[in-house]
C-alpha positions, 0 to 999 in steps of 0.5 A: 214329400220333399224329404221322401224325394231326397230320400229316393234321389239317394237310394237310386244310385246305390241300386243302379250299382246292384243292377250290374251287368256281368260276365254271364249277362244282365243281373239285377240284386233282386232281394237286396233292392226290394228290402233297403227299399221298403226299409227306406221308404215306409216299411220300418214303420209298417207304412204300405201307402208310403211305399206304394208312392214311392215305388209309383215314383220309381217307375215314372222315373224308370219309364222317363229314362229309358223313352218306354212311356205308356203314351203322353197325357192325352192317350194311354198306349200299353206296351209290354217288355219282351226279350229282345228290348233286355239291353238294360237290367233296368227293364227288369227292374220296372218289372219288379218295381210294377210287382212291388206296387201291387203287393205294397197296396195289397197289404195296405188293403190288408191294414184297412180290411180288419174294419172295412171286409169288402176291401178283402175282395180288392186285397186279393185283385192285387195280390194276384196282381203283383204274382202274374207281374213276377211270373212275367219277370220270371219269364224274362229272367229265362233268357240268355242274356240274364245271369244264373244268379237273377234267375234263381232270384226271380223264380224265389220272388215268384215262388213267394208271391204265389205263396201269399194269394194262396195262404190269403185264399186259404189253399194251405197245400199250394201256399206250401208247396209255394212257400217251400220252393222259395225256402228251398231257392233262398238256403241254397243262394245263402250256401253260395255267395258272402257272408252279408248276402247270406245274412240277406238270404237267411233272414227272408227263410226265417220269414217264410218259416212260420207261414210253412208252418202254419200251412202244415198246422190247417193241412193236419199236422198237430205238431207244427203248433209248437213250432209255431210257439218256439217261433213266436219266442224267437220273435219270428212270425210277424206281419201277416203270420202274427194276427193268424197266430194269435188267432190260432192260439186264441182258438185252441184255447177256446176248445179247451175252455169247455172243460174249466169250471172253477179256479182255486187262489188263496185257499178259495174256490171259484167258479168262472162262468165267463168264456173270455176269463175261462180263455184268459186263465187257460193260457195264464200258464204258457204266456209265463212260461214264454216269458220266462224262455224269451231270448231277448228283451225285446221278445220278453218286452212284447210278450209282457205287453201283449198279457197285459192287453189280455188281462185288461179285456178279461178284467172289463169283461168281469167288471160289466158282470159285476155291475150287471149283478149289482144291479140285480142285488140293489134291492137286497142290500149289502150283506158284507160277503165278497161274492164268487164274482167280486172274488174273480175280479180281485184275483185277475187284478191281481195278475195284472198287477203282478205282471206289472211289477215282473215287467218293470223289475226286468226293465229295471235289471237290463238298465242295471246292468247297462249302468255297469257298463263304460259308455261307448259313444260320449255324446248319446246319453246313456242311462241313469239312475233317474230313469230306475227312480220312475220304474220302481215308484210304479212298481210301488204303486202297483203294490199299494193297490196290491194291499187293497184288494177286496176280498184279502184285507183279512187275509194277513200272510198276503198283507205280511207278502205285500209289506215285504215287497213294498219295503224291498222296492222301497230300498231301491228307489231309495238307493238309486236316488242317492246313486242320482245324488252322489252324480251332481256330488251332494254327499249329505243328501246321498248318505242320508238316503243310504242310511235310509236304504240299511234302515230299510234292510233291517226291517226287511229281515224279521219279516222274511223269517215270517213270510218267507223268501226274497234271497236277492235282498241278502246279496244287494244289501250287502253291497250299500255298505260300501257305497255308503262308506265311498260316499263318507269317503268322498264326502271328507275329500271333497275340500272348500278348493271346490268352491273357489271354481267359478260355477257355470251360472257365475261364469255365464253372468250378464255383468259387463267386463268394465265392471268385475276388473277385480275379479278373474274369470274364465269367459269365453264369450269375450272371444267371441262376436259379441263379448261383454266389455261395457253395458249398451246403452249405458244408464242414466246418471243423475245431474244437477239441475237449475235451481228454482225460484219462488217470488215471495213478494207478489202476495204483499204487492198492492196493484191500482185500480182498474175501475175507470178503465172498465167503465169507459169500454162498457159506456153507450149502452144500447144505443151505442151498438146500434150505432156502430151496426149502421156506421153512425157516430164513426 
């Protein structure tokens, strides 16, 4: 919370200069404040409730400065802002920042409607709450006193937020009409101001895109569909318009999975009887071809995620069949024979292993081509080839479970498929492992794991000629000779003067100044507060002692007698005490 209050105490200031008063009368930077605002406060990380706070804070502090207090702790007295109070663009911003509030609790709601549905009901409340509060701010941007700039800027934030309640109410004609108003408003500011507020302008358009879009799809349009696939290649559609989009591609893909009967892998057809497989398979083809038109990794790294979501539910769905089946075939037995099921179950695992190792080989390629490129800044850490070791030990795992599918291990041009490729990403691993090696200068270990990588490459030649083609071998074999010829190089050159620099872990001892004289060293610590000149507390030393002395004769000395000495103290007997009791014989 602290945090979050030294946050706002930034941003405040930096807003109050966006509320200008200018020439033409009050502005107020409407779309710029409401996005560093959410960005700053919650919504970077989809936090609704953190930002709610935060602008309920706001308006506290709005409130405070200019005395329009709702009445004190005892009494709530309502007030209204009129025309006539607009001396302050800040009035027009307790407007916003009451809208915001709304709208930020509504998309919490949203969040906690997907397992809570009553909260639909308060979601809608407060969407039409924060529209009738930028109605109001619209009506007051119609005064005189405020600039053409806000107007236009208010009349787009309304547009917007009336969009909204309608799409959430399913009035795909008005949220349209709507969300087309707000568009129209937005191009035309970004054609008349700067290049920075432009970019602003532009990127709520390309927000708004995919909800127009998919107004036009549910009002009868067939083709908006793939433009709404275009849109969710570029990375366009999220918040609201992501879950309807999946939604409604989940839906067309359903329709069409009435029609699909059986599907045909490695020379054997099957049948697939379960809807959610029948779904899964139907969208196979369009999800690869996503990938493959992604513009940018990050899209690509989505898109690969959100297949492999698909394919784990699609396989758990199989898996409960194949159980339920078993069940019922206990008391027959084994008969050996992989069934039409078990076959299915093979070939979706499969598919997710594949997108698996397509997934981690684009990883591995854009952290090549970074590795090619100069550091920028010397103090990030960039990457390294350890990072690509990780990679490709999982892809040759996925390939290890590959080769043990059910169903295929009789299958040989598949197991011949499955060797090349482990032997392929085995030269990988193996290269950049000597990659790591050369970096800390160990040139025995780098060059034998470069032999290892030709090793490997000679292997990998007589099974292409059987199996077939994995042309980028040829070219990245090609360049480990030289590496390995820089590596003997390098490994000549580095001379035994090396070793004559004090490492790090010598210079960095705990051996005191007093006792390494004879020795030079490079310590910076004797510089400093607390140098290592003399070991404190010193050690203890060893001292002589007095010597001891033992007496020898005692054992041959002969003592008198005692005995008469001992008789006379135990004389009187009885009678004596007695008399000592009662002080006679004293």
């Amino acid at each position: 919370m602290a945090g979050d209050k030294q946050n706002e105490a930034k941003v405040s200031p930096t807003d109050e200069n966006k509320e200008n008063q200018s020439d033409g009368g009050l502005g107020l930077e409407i779309l710029q404040i409401i996005k560093e605002s959410q960005q700053q406060h919650g919504l970077r990380h989809g936090d609704y409730q953190r930002y709610r706070g935060y602008c309920s804070r706001r308006l506290r502090r709005l409130r405070k400065t200019l005395g329009f207090r709702m009445g004190n702790r005892h009494k709530f007295i309502g007030k209204k802002i009129t025309v006539e109070m607009l001396s302050d663009s800040r009035y027009l911003l307790l407007v916003l920042m009451e809208a915001e509030r709304a709208w930020s609790y509504a998309m919490q709601l949203k969040q906690e409607a997907n397992t809570e549905p009553r909260k639909r009901f308060h979601l809608l409340a407060r969407l039409r709450k924060a529209a009738k509060h930028s109605e109001k701010l619209e009506k007051l941007c119609e005064s005189h006193r405020v600039d053409a700039k806000t107007k236009l800027e208010a009349q787009a934030y309304t547009a917007y937020l009336t969009g909204m309640v309608e799409f959430e109410l399913q009035e795909w004609k008005r949220a349209m009409e709507a969300f087309n108003k707000c568009k129209t408003i937005y191009e035309k500011l970004a054609s008349a101001f700067t290049e920075e507020m432009a970019a602003l302008y532009r990127q709520r358009v390309d927000e708004i895109s995919p909800n127009i879009r998919y107004c036009a799809y549910n009002i009868g349009d067939q083709n908006a569909i793939n433009d709404l696939m275009q849109m969710r290649l570029t990375g366009g559609g999220g918040g609201m318009m992501a879950e309807k989009l999946e939604s409604l591609i989940t839906q067309a893909r359903t329709k069409q999975a009435a029609t699909m009967s059986e599907v045909e892998w490695r020379g054997r057809s099957v049948p697939v009887k379960i809807d959610k497989a029948r779904i899964f398979l139907l969208g196979l083809g369009d999800n690869e071809a996503a990938i493959a038109q992604a513009s940018n990794e990050e899209t690509k790294e989505h898109l690969y995620e959100t297949l492999l979501a698909e394919c784990r539910d699609t396989i758990q769905a199989v898996r409960e069949e194949l159980k339920s089946e078993q069940r019922e075939r206990g008391s027959e037995g084994d008969s050996g024979k992989v069934s039409n099921l078990q076959f299915l179950h093979s070939y979706l695992t499969y598919i997710k292993l594949c997108t698996l190792v397509k997934r981690n080989e684009s990883m591995a390629h854009t952290l090549q081509a970074k590795l090619k490129e100069p550091e920028a800044d010397e103090n990030k850490r960039g990457p390294r080839p350890q990072d690509l070791i990780r990679l490709y030990d999982i892809i040759l795992q996925s390939l290890a479970e590959l080769s043990t599918l059910q169903g295929l291990e009789d299958d040989h041009t598949f197991q011949k498929e499955v060797s090349l490729k482990t032997l392929v990403y085995k030269a990988y691993r193996c290269f950049f492992i000597a990659q790591s090696y050369v970096l800390v200068k160990k040139w025995s270990e780098a060059l034998v794991l470069y032999e290892r990588v030709l090793k490997y490459a000679k292997e990998v030649h007589p099974l292409k000629t059987q199996t077939g083609n994995i042309r980028k071998t040829d070219r990245t074999f090609n360049l480990y000779i030289p590496h390995n010829s820089i590596c003997k190089s390098a490994a000549i050159l580095d001379t035994d003067e090396t070793a004559e620099v004090p490492s790090q872990q010598q210079v960095k001892d705990n051996t005191p100044l007093c006792d390494r004289l004879e020795t030079f060293r490079l310590d910076s610590t004797l510089v400093g507060k607390q140098p290592n000149l003399v070991q404190f507390p010193p050690d203890f030393q060893p001292i002589p002692c007095k010597p001891l002395f033992f007496d020898l004769a005692l054992n041959h000395v002969a003592f008198p007698p005692l005995d008469d000495k001992v008789e006379q103290k135990g004389k009187g007997g009885l009678t004596g005490y007695i008399k000592g009791i009662f002080g006679f014989g004293s």
